[in-house]
N, CA and C of each residue as an Amber inpcrd file, in Angstrom:
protein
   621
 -42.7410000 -21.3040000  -8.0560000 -42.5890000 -19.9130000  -8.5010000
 -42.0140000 -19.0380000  -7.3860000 -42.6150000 -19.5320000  -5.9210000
 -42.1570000 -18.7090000  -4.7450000 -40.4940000 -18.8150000  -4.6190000
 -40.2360000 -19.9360000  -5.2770000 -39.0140000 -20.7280000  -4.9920000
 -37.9460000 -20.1000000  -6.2830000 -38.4760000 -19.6670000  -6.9840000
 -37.4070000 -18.8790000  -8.2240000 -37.3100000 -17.7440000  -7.7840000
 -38.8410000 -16.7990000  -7.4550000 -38.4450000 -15.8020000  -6.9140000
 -37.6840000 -15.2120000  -6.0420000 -37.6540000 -15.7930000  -4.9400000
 -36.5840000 -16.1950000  -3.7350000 -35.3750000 -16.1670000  -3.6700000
 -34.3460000 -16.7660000  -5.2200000 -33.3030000 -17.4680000  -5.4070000
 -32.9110000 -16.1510000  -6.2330000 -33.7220000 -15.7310000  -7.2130000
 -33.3900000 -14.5780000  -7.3820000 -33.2370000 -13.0420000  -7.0360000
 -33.9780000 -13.3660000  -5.4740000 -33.5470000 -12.0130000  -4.8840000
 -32.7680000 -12.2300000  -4.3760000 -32.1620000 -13.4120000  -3.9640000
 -30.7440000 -13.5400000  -3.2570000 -29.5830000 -13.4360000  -3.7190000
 -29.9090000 -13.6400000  -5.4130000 -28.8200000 -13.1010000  -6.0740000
 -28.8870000 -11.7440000  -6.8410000 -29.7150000 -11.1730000  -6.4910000
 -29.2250000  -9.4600000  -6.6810000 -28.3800000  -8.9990000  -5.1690000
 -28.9650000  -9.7980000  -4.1310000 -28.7030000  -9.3320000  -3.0960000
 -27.1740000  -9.5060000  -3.0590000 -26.8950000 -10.7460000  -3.5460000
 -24.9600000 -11.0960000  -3.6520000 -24.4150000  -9.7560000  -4.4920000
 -25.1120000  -9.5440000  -5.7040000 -24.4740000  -9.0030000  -6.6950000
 -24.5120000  -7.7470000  -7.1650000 -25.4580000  -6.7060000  -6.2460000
 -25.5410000  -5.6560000  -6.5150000 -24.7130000  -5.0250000  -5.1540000
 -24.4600000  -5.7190000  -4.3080000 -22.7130000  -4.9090000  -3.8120000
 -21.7520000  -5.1540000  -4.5700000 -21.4450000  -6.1270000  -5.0450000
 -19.7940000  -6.5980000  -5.8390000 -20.1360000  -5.2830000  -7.2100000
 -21.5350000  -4.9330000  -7.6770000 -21.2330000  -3.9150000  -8.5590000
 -21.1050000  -2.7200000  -8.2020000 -21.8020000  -2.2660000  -6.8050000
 -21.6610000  -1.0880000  -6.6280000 -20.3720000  -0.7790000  -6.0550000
 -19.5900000  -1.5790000  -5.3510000 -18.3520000  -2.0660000  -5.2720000
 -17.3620000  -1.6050000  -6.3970000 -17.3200000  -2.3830000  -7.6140000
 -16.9120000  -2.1210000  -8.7850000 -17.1040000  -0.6370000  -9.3880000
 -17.9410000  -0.2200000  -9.1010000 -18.1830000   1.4800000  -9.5750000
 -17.4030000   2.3170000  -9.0540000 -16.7540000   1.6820000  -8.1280000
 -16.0820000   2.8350000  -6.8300000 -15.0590000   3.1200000  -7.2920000
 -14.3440000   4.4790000  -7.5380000 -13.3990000   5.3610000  -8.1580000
 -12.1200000   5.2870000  -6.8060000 -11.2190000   4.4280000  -6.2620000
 -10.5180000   4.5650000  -5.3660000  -9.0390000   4.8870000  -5.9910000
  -8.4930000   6.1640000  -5.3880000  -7.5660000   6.4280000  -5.8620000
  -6.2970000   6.3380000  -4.5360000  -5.4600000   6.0750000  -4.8030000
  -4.2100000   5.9950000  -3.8340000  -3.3340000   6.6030000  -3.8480000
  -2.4620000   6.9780000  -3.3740000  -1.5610000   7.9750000  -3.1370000
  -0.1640000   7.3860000  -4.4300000   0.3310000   6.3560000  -3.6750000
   1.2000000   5.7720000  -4.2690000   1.1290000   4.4220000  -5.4040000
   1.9670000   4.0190000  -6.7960000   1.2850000   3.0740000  -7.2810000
   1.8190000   1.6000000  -6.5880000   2.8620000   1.2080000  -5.8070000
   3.2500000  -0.0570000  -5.0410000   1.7580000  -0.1000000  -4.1690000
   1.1390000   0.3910000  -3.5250000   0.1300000   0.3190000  -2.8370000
  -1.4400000  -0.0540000  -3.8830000  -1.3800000   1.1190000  -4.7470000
  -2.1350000   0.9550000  -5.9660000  -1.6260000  -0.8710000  -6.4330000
  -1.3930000  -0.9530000  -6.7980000  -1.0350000  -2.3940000  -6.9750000
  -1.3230000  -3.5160000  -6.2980000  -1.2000000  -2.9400000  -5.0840000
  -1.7600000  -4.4480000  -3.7490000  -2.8720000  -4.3720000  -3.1960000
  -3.6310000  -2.9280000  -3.6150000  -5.2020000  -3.1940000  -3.2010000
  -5.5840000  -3.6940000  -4.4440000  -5.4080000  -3.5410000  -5.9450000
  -6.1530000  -3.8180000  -7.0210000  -5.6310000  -4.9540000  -7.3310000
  -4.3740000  -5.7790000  -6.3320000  -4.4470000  -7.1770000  -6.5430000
  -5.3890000  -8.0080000  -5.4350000  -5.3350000  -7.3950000  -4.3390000
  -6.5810000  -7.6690000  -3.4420000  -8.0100000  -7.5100000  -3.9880000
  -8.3810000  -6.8490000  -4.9460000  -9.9690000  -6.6640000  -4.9400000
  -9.6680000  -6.0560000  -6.2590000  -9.5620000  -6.8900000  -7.2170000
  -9.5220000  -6.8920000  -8.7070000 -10.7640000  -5.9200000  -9.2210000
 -12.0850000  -5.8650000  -8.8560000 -13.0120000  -5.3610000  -9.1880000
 -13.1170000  -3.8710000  -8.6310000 -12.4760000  -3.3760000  -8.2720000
 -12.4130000  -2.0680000  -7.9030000 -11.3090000  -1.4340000  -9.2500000
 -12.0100000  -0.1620000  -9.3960000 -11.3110000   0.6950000 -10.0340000
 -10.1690000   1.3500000  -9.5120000  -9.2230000   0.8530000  -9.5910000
  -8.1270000   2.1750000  -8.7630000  -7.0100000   2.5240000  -9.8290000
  -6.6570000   3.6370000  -9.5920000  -5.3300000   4.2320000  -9.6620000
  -4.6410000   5.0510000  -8.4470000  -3.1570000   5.0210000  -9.3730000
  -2.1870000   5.9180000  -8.2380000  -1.8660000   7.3930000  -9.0760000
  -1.7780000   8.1980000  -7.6480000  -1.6770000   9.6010000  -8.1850000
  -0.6550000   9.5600000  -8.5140000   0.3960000   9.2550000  -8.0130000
   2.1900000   9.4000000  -8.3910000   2.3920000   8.4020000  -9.1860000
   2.7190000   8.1920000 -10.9180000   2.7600000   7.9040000 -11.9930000
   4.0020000   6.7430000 -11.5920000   3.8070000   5.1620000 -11.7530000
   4.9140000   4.8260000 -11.8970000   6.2930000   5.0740000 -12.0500000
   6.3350000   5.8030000 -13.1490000   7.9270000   6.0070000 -13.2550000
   8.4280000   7.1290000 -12.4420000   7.6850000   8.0170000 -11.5580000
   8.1260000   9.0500000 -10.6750000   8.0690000   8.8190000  -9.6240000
   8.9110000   9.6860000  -9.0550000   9.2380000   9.5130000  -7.2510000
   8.7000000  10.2660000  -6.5170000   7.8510000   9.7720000  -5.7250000
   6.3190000  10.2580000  -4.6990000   8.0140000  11.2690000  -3.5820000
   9.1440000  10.9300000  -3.3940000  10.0420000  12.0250000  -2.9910000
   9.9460000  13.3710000  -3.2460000   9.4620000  13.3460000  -4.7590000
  10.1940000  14.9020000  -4.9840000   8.5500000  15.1590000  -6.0390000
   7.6400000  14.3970000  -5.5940000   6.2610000  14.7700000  -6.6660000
   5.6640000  15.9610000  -5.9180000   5.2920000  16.7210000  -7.1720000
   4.3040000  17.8190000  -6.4260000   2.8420000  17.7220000  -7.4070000
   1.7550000  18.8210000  -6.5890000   0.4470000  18.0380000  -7.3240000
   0.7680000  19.3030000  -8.1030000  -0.4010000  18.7240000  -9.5500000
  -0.8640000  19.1880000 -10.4550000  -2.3580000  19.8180000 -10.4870000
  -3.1140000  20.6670000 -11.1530000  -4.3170000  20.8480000 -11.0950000
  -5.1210000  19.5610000 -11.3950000  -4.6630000  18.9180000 -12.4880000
  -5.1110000  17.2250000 -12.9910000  -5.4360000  16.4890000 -11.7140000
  -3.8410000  16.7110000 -10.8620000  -3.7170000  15.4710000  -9.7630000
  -4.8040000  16.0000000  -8.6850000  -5.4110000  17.3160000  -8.5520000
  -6.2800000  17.6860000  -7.7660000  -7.9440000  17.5810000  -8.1130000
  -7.9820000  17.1480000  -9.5430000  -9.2830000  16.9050000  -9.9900000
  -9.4430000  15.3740000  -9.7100000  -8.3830000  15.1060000  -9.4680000
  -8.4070000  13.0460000  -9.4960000  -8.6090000  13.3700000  -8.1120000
  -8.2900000  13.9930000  -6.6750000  -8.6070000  14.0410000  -5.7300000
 -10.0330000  13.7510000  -5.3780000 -10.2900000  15.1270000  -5.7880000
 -12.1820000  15.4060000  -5.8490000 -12.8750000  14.5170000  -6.1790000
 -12.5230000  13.8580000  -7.3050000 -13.2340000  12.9670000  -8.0810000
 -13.5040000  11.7410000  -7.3030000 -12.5540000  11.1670000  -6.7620000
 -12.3310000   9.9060000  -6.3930000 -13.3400000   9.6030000  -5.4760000
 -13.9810000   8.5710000  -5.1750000 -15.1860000   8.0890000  -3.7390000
 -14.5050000   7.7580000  -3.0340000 -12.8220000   7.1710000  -2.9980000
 -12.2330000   6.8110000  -1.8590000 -10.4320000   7.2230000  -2.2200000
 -10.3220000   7.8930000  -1.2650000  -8.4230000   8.2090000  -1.8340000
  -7.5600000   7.3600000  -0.6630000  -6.6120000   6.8640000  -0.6840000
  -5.8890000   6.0140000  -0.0800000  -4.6990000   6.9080000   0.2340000
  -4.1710000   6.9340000   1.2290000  -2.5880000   7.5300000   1.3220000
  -2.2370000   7.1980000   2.6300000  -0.6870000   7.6600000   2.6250000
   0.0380000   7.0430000   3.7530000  -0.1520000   8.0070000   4.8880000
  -0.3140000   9.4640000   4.9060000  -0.3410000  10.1010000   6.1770000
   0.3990000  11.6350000   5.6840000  -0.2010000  12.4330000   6.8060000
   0.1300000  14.0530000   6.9080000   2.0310000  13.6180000   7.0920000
   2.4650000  13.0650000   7.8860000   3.7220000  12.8060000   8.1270000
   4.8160000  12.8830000   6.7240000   3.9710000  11.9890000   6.3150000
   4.9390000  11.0070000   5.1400000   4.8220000  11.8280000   3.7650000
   3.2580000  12.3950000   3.5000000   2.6400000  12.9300000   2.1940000
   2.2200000  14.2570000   2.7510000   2.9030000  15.3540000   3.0110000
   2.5010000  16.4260000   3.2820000   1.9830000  17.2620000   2.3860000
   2.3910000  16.5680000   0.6580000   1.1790000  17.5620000  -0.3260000
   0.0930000  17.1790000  -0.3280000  -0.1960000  16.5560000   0.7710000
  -1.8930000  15.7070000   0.2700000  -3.0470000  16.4140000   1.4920000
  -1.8080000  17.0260000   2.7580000  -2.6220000  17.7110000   3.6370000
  -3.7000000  18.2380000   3.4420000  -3.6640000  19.5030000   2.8920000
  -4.8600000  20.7350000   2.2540000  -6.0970000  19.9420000   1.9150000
  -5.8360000  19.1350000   0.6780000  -6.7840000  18.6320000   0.0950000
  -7.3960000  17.3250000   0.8920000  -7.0150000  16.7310000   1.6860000
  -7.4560000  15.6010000   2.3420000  -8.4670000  16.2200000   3.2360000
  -8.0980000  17.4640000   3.8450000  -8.7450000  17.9150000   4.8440000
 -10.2260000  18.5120000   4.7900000  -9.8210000  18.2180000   3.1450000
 -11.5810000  18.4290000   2.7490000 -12.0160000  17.3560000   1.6350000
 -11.5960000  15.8650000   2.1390000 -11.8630000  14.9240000   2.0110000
 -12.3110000  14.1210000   2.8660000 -14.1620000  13.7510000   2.5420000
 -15.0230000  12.7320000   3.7470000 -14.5380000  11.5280000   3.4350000
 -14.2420000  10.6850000   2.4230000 -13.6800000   9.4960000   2.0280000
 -12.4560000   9.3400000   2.2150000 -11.4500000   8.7990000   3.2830000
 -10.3600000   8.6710000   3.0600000 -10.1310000   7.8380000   3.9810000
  -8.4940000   6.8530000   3.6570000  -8.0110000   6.2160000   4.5900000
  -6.6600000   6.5190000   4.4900000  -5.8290000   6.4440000   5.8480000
  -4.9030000   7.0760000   6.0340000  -4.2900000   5.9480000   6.4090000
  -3.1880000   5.0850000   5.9300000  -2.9860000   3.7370000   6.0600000
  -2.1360000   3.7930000   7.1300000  -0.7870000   4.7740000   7.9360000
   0.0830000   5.1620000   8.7540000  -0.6760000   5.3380000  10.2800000
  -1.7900000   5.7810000  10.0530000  -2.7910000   6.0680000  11.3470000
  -3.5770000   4.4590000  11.2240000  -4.5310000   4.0090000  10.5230000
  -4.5490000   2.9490000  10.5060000  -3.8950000   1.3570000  10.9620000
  -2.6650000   1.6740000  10.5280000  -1.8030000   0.1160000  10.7360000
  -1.8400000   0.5810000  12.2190000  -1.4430000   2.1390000  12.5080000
  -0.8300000   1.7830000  14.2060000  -1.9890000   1.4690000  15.1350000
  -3.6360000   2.1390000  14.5640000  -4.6170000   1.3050000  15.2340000
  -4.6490000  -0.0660000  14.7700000  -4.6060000  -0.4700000  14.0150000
  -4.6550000  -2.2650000  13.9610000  -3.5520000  -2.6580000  14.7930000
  -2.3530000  -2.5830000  14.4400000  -1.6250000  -3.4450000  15.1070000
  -0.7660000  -2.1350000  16.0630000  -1.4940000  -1.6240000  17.1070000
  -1.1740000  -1.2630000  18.3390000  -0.3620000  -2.0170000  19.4890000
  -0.6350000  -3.4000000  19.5270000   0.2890000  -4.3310000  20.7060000
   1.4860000  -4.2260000  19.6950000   1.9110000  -4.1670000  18.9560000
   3.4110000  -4.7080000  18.1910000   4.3490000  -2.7870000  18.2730000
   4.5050000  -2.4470000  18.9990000   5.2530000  -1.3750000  19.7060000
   6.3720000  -1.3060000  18.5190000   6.9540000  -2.0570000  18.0130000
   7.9220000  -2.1630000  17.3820000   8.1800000  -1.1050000  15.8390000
   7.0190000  -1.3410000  15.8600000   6.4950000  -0.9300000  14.2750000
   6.6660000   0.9250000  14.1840000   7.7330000   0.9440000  12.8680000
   7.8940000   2.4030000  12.5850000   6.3690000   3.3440000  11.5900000
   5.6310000   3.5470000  12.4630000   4.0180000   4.1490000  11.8190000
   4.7690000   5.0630000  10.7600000   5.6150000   6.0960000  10.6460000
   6.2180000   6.6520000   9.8100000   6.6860000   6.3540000   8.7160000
   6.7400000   5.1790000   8.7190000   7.9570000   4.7280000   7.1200000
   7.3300000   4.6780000   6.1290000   7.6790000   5.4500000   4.9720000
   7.0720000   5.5380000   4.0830000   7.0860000   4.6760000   3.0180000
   7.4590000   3.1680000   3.0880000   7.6140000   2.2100000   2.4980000
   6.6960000   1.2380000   3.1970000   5.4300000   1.2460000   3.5730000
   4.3240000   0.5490000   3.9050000   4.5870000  -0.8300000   3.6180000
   4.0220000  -1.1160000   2.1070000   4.4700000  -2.0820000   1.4900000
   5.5660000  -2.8390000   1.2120000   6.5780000  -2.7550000   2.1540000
   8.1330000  -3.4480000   2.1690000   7.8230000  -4.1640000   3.2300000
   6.2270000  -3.7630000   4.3630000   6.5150000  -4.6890000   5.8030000
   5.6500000  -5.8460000   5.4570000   6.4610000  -7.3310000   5.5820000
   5.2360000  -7.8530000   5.6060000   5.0860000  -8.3760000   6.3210000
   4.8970000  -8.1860000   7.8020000   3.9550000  -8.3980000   8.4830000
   2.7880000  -6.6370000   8.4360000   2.9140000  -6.4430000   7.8200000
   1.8170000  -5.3020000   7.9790000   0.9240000  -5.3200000   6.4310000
   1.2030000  -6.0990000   5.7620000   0.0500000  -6.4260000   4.5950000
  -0.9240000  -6.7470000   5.0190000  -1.2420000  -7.8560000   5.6970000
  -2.8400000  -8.0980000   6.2790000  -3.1270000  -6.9640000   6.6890000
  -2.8630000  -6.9140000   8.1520000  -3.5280000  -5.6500000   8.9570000
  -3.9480000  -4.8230000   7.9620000  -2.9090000  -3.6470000   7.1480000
  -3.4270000  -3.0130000   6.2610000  -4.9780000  -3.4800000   5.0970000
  -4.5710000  -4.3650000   4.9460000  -5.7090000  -4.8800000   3.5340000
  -6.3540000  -4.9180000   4.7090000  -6.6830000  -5.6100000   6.2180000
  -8.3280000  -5.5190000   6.8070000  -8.1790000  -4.2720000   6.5910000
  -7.9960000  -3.1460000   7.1470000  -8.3190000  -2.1120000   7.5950000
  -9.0000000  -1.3570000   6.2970000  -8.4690000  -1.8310000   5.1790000
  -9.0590000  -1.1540000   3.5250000 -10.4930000  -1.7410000   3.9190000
 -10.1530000  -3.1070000   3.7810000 -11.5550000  -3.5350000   3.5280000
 -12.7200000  -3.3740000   4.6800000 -12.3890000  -3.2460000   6.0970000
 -13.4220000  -2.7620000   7.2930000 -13.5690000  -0.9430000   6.6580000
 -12.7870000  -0.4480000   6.2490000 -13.3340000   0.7750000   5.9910000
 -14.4840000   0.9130000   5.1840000 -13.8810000   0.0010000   4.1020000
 -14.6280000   0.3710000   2.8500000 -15.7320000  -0.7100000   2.5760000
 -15.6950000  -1.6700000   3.2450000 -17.2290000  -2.3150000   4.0470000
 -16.9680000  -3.4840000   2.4410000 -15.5570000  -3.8720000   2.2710000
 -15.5120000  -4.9690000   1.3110000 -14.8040000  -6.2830000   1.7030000
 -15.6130000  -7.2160000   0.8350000 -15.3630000  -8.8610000   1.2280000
 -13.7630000  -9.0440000   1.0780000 -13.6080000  -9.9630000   2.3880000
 -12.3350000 -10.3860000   2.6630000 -11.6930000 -10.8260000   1.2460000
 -10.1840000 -10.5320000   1.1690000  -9.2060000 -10.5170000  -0.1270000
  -8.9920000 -11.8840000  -0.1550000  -9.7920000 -13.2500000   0.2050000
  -9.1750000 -14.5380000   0.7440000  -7.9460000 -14.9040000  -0.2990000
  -8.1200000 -14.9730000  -1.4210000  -7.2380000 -15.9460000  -2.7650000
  -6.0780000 -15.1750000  -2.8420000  -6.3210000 -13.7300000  -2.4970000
  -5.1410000 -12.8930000  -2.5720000  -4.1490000 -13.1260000  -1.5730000
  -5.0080000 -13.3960000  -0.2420000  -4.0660000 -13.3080000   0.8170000
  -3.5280000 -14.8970000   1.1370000  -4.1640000 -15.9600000   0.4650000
  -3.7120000 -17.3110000   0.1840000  -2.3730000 -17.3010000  -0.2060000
  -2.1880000 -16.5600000  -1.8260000  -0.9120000 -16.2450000  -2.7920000
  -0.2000000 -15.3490000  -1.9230000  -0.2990000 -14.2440000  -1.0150000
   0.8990000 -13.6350000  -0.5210000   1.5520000 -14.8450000   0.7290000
   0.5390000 -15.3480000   1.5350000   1.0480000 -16.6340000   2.3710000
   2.0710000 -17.4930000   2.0340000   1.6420000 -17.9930000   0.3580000
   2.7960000 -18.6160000   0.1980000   3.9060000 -17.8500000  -0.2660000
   3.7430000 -16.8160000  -0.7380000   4.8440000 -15.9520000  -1.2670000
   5.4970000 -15.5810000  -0.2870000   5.2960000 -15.6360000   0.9750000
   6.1710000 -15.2440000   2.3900000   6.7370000 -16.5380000   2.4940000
   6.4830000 -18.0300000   2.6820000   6.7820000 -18.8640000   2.8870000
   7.7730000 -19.1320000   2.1190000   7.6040000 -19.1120000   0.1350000
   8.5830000 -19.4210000  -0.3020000   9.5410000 -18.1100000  -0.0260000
   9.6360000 -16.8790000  -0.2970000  10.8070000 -16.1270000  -0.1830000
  11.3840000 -16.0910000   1.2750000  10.7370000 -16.8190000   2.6840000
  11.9010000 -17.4370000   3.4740000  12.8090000 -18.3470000   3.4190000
  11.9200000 -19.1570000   2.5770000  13.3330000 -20.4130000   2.3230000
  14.4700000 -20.1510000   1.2830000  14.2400000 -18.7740000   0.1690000
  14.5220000 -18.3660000  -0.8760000  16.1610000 -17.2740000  -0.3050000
  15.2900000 -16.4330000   0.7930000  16.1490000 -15.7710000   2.1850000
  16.7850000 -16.3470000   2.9290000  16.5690000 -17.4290000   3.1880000
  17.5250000 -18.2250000   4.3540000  19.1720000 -18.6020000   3.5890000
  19.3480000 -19.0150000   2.6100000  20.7680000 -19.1220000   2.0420000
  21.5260000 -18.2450000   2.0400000  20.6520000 -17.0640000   2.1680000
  21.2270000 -15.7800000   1.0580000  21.8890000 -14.5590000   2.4030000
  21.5750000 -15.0140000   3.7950000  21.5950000 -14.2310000   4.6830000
  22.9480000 -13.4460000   5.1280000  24.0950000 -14.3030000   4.7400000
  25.4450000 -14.2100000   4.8240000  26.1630000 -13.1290000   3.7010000
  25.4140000 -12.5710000   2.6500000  25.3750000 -12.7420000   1.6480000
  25.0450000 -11.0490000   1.3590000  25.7370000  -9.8170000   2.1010000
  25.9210000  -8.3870000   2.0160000  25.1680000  -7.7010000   0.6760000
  24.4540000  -6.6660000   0.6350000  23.9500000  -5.9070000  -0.3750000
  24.0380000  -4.5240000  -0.2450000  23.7360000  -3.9830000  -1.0190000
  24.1790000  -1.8530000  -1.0560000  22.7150000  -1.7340000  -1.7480000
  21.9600000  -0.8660000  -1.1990000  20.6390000  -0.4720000  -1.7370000
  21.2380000   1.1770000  -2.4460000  20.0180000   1.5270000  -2.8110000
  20.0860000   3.1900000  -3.8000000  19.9990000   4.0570000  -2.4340000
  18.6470000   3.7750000  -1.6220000  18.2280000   4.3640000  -0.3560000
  17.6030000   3.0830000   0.7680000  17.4120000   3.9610000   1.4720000
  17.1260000   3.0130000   3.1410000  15.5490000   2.5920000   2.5710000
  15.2370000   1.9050000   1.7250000  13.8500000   1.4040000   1.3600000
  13.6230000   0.1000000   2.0080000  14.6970000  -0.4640000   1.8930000
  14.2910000  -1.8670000   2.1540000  14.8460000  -2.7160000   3.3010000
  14.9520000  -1.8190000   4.7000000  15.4010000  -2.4010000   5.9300000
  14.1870000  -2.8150000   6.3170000  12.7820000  -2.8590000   6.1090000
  11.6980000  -3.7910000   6.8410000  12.2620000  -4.9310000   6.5000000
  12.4850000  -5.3480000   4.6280000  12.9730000  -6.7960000   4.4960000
  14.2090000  -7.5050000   5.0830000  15.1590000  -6.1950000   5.3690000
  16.3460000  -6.4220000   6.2120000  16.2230000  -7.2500000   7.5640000
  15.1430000  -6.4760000   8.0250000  14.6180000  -7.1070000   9.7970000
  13.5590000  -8.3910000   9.5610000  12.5820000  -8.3160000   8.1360000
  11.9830000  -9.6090000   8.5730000  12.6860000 -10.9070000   7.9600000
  13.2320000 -10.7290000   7.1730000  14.1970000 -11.8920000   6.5630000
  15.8110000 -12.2470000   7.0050000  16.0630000 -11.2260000   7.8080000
  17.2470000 -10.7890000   8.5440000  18.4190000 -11.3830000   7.7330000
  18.5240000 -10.4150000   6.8130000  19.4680000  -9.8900000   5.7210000
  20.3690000  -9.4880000   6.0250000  21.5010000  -9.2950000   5.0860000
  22.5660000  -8.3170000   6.0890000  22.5390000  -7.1640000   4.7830000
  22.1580000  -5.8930000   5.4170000  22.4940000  -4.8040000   4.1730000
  23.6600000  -4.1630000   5.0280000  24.8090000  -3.9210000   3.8350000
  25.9040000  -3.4640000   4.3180000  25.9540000  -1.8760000   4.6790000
  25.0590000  -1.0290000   3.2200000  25.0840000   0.2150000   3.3070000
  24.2560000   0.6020000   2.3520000  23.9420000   1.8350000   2.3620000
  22.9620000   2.6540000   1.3530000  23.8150000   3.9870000   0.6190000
  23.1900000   3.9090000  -0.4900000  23.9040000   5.4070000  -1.3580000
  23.3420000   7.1380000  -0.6830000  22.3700000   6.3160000  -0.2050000
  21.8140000   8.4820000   0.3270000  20.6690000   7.5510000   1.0560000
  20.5990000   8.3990000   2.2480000  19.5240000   7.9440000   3.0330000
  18.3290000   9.5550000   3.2050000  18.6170000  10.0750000   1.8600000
  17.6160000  10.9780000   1.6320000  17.7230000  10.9120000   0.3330000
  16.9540000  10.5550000  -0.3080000  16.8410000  10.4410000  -1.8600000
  16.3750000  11.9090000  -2.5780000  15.6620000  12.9380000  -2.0090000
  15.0820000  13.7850000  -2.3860000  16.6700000  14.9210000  -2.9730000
  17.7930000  14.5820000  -2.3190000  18.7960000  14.9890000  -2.4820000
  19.9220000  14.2490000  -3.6740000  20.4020000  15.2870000  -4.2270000
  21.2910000  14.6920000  -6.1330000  22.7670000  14.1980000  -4.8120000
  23.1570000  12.8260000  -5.4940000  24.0140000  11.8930000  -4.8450000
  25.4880000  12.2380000  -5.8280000  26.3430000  12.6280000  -5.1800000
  27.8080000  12.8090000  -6.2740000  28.2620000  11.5550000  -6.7180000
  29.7290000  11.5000000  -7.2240000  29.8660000  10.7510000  -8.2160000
  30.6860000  10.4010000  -7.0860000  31.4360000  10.8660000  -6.4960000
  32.5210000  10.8230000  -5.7760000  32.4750000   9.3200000  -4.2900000
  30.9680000   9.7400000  -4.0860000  30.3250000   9.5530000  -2.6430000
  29.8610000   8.3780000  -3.1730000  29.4800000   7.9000000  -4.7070000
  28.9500000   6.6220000  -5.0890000  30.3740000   5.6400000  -5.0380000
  31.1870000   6.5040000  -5.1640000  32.4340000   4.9250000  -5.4930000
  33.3890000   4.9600000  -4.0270000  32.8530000   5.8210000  -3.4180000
  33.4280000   5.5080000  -1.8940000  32.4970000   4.2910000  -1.2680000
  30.7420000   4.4510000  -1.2190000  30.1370000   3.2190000  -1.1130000
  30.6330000   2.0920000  -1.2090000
């Protein structure tokens, strides 16, 4: 009897973090990010404030998007730098992680690294670091199966990258020079290296 009892406090003890865990309202700034913590840690509730089909460039908040602030037990964003509508309200936010201040404390020896870029999720060498730093914040079990599947997903899209290197591209905007430098791509040129700005017709077929 000592011996059931026992077995079953050890499993509330497993299972009443993974729920209180699960209760947690984490909201993120952006949804590419929204996406790679809630593929990291499936059991968390998250959303992104900036709606898929819109551009966190030119988004401004809403009274809505400021009740999802408040609301949230944990808000995710990239930084005062990058997300300057999120200033005000962050600043009277106790729950938060600031992933731009973050990565450059995790990975501080790698000098290299632009803390500014507002395409987080294009570096990958900065996916781990980032996901620890979610999960040491937020005091949750390592992403292992997740970070298994991105391992090989780096592995195969080098060998996928290696043919292709010779092999010139034209992006919309400067989004995707992390993949440029870690797969060492050749991008020839970009259409506007400020997107927040309307691109002519003229300036697209000179590209």
């Amino acid at each position: 009897m000592l011996f059931v009892r026992a077995c079953l406090l050890l499993s509330l003890m497993l299972v009443l973090p993974m729920l209180s865990h699960a209760s947690q309202k984490v909201l993120v700034s952006v949804h590419p990010l929204a996406l790679l913590v809630k593929s990291a840690w499936p059991q968390l509730d998250v959303t992104s404030l900036v709606p898929a089909n819109q551009s966190p460039h030119d988004f401004s908040l809403k009274p809505s998007d400021m009740r999802k602030v408040k609301q949230a037990d944990t808000v995710i964003w990239l930084g005062p730098e990058i997300e300057p509508f999120l200033v005000k309200l962050m600043s009277q936010k106790a729950s938060q992680i600031q992933l731009s201040h973050s990565v450059e404390e995790e990975t501080h020896q790698h000098s290299d690294h632009d803390h500014h870029e507002p395409h987080l999720w294009l570096q990958p060498d900065i996916i781990v670091p980032l996901l620890s730093m979610v999960q040491k914040t937020m005091n949750l079990a390592a992403p292992t199966a997740f970070l298994q599947e991105y391992n090989k997903w780096l592995i195969t899209s080098e060998q996928e990258f290696s043919g292709l290197k010779d092999r010139g591209f034209i992006s919309y905007h400067d989004a995707f020079h992390p993949w440029v430098e870690y797969f060492g791509l050749k991008q020839l040129d970009v259409v506007t290296h400020n997107p927040e700005k309307p691109v002519g017709t003229r300036h697209v077929v000179e590209v």
